[in-house]
C-alpha distance (Angstrom), angle and dihedral (degrees) to the residues before:
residue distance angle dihedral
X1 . . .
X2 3.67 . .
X3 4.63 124.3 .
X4 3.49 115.3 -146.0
X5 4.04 120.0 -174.6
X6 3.71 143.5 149.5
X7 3.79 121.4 -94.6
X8 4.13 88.8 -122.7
X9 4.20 122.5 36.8
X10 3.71 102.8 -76.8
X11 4.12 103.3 167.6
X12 4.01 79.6 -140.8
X13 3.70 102.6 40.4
X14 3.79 95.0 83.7
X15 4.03 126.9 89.1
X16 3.74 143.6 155.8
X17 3.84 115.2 -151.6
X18 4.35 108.2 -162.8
X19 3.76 82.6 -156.2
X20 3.79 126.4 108.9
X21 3.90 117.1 -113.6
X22 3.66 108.3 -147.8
X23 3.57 134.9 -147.4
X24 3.81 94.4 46.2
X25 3.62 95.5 140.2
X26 3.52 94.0 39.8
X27 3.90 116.6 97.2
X28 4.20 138.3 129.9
X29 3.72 133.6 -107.6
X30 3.81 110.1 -123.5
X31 3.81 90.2 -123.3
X32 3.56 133.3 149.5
X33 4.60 137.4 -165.7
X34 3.35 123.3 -171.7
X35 3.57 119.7 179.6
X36 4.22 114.5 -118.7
X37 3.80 118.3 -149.5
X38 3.88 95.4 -102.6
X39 3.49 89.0 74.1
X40 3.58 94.8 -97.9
X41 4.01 139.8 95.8
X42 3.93 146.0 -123.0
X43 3.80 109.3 -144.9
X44 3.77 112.4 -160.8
X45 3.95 113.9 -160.3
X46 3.40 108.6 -172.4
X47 4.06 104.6 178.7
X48 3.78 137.3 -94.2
X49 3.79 129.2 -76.7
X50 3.41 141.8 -153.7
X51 4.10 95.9 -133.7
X52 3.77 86.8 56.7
X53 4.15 94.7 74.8
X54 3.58 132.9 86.3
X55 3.90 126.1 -158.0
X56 3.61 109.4 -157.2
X57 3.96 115.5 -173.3
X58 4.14 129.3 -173.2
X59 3.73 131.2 171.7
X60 3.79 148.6 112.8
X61 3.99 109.4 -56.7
X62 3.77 134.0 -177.7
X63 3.90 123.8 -118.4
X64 3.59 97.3 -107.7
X65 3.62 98.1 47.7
X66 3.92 92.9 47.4
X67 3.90 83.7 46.8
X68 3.85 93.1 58.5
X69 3.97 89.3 38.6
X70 3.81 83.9 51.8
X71 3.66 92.6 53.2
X72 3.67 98.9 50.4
X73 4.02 90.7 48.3
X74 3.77 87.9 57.6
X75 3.43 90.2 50.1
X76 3.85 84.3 77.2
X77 4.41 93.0 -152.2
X78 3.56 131.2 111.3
X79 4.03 119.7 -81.4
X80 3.96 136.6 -150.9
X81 3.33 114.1 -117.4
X82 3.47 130.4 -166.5
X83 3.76 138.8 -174.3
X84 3.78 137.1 151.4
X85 3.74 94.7 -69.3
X86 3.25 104.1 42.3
X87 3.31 152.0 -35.9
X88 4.25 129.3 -104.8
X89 3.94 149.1 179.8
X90 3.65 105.7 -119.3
X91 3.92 155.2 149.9
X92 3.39 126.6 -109.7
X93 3.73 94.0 -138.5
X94 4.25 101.5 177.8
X95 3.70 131.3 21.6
X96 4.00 130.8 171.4
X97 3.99 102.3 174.5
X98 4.31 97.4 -180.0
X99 3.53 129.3 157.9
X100 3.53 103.4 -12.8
X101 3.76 94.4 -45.4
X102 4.19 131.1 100.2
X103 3.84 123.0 -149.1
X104 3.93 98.8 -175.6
X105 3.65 127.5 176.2
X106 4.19 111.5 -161.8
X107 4.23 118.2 -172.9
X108 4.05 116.1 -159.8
X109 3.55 113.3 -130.4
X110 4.19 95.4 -173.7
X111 4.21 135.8 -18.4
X112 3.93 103.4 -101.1
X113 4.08 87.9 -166.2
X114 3.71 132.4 71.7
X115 3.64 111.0 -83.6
C-alpha cells in the first residue's frame, strides 16, 4: 500500500494505491575509489541518504484513481509519500497510466519520519 497527496489541501490531491511499491529496501551508499599511483586505492564511504532511493510502483488501477493520480502529476510540485517504512517528500518523476494499468516512477527528496 502506497499514500499519495499534495503538499497543500487539494480535495483531489489525496490517494491510496493497494499495490506494492518495490525497491523499498533498495538504496546506494554515497561511496567513492579512486585508484592512487602505488597501485592501490582510497575508498571514501560517506553514508546513506534518504534522497538517494527510488520507489517505483506498477499494477492494475481504476479510472478514477489514475484520474486523481493524473491530476496531482500535472500539478508539477513535490508529494508526500508514505509507505510502511516510512514516509517522504518527493517527485513523481515518470508515469504511463494505460489501459487500466500504472507504471509510476517516485524519487525521495528527504525522510519526513524519525530515523
Amino acid at each position: 500500500m502506497i499514500g499519495i497527496s499534495t503538499l497543500t489541501q487539494n480535495a483531489a490531491g489525496a490517494v491510496v494505491l493497494y499495490l506494492i511499491p518495490t525497491e523499498l529496501k533498495n538504496n546506494t551508499s554515497r561511496v567513492s575509489r579512486t585508484a592512487t599511483l602505488d597501485g592501490g586505492a582510497v575508498v571514501n564511504h560517506f553514508g546513506l541518504s534518504d534522497s538517494d532511493r527510488t520507489i517505483r510502483v506498477s499494477g492494475a488501477i481504476s479510472e478514477t484513481l489514475a484520474d486523481t493520480i493524473w491530476a496531482i502529476f500535472r500539478l508539477g510540485e513535490m508529494v508526500n509519500v508514505a509507505t510502511k517504512d516510512g514516509f517522504w517528500r518527493a517527485a513523481i518523476s515518470l508515469l504511463k497510466v494505460d489501459a487500466g494499468q500504472i507504471n509510476m516512477t517516485i524519487l525521495i527528496k528527504e525522510a519526513l519520519h524519525e530515523s
